[in-house]
N, C-alpha and C positions, 0 to 999 in steps of 0.2 A: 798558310800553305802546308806547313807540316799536319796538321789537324787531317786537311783530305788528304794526304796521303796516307797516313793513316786508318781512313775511312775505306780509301779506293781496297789498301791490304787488307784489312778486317771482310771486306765484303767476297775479296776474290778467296780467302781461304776458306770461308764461310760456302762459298758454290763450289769451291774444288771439292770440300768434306761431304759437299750434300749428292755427288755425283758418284763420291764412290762407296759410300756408305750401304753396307746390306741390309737388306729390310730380311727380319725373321719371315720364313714361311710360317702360317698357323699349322698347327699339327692335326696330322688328320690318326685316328683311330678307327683303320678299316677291318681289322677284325671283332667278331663278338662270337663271343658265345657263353655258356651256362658251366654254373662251378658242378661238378657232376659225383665228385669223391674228394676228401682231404684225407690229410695222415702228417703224421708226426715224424720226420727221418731226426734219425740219433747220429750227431757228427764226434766223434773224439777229437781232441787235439790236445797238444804239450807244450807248455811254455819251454824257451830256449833255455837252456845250461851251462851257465858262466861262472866265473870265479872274480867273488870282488876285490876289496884291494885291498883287502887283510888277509886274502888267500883263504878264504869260505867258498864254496860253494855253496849258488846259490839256483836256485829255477827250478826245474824239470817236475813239476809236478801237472796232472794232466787234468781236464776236466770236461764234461758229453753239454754239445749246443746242441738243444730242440730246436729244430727248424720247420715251419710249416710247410708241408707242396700241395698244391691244389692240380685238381686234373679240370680241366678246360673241353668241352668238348663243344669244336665250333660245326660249320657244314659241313667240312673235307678232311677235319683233322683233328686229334690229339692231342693238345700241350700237357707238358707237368711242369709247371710252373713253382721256385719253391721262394718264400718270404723269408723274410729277416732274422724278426723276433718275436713278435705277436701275432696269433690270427687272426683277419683283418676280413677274410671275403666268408660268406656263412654257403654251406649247401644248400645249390637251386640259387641261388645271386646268377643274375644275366651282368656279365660286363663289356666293356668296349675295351679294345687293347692295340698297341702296336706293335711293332717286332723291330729292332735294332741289333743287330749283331747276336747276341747272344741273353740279350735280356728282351724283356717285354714290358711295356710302359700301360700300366692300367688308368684308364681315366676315370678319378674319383671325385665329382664336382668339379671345381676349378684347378685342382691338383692332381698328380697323378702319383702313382707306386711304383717302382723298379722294382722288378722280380726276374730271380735266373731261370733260364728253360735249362731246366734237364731229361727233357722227351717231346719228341714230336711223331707221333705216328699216323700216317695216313688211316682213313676209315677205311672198312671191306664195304665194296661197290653192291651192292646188291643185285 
């Protein structure tokens, strides 16, 4: 008797989790267009400056991130799009991409790339 009760619980948790469980949407990459210009943007930044526990100071010394931005030029628009650490998309590469907030999701085979937009300009209309 204890056994199906048991069974009856295992099955009815088993359909409550299947009822509210979210299915991923697949992700769609509605925009595309072609890498049109790169460039190299030079970031400065400084590490914090602290005092350790022998009363040194320590930190503040600073140093330049190469970051790549690519310019995207789709039908209607502009992006500048900038990467990481390495350069990853070459001049004339067609890509597909998405837009989230403030980043762009490029699909590369089964994987994709986050990259930050820092411009969107509309095209002049002809």
């Amino acid at each position: 008797m204890r056994d199906v009760a048991l069974i009856i619980v295992f099955l009815s948790a088993s359909a409550y989790s299947g009822v509210f469980a979210k299915t991923k949407e697949p992700k769609t990459y509605s925009e595309q267009g072609s890498v049109v210009a790169t460039k190299i943007r030079e970031q400065s930044a400084t590490t914090d400056v602290y005092t350790d526990n022998e009363g040194k100071t320590q930190g503040g010394s600073s140093y330049v991130r190469r970051l790549p931005v690519y310019r995207i030029e789709t039908d209607t628009k502009f992006y500048e799009l900038e990467g990481r650490r390495k350069q990853i998309l070459a001049l004339g590469d067609t890509i597909r991409f998405r837009m989230e907030k403030k980043w762009a999701y490029v699909q590369q085979g089964d994987k994709e790339q986050r990259f930050r937009v820092v411009g969107v300009q509309l095209k002049q209309s002809k």
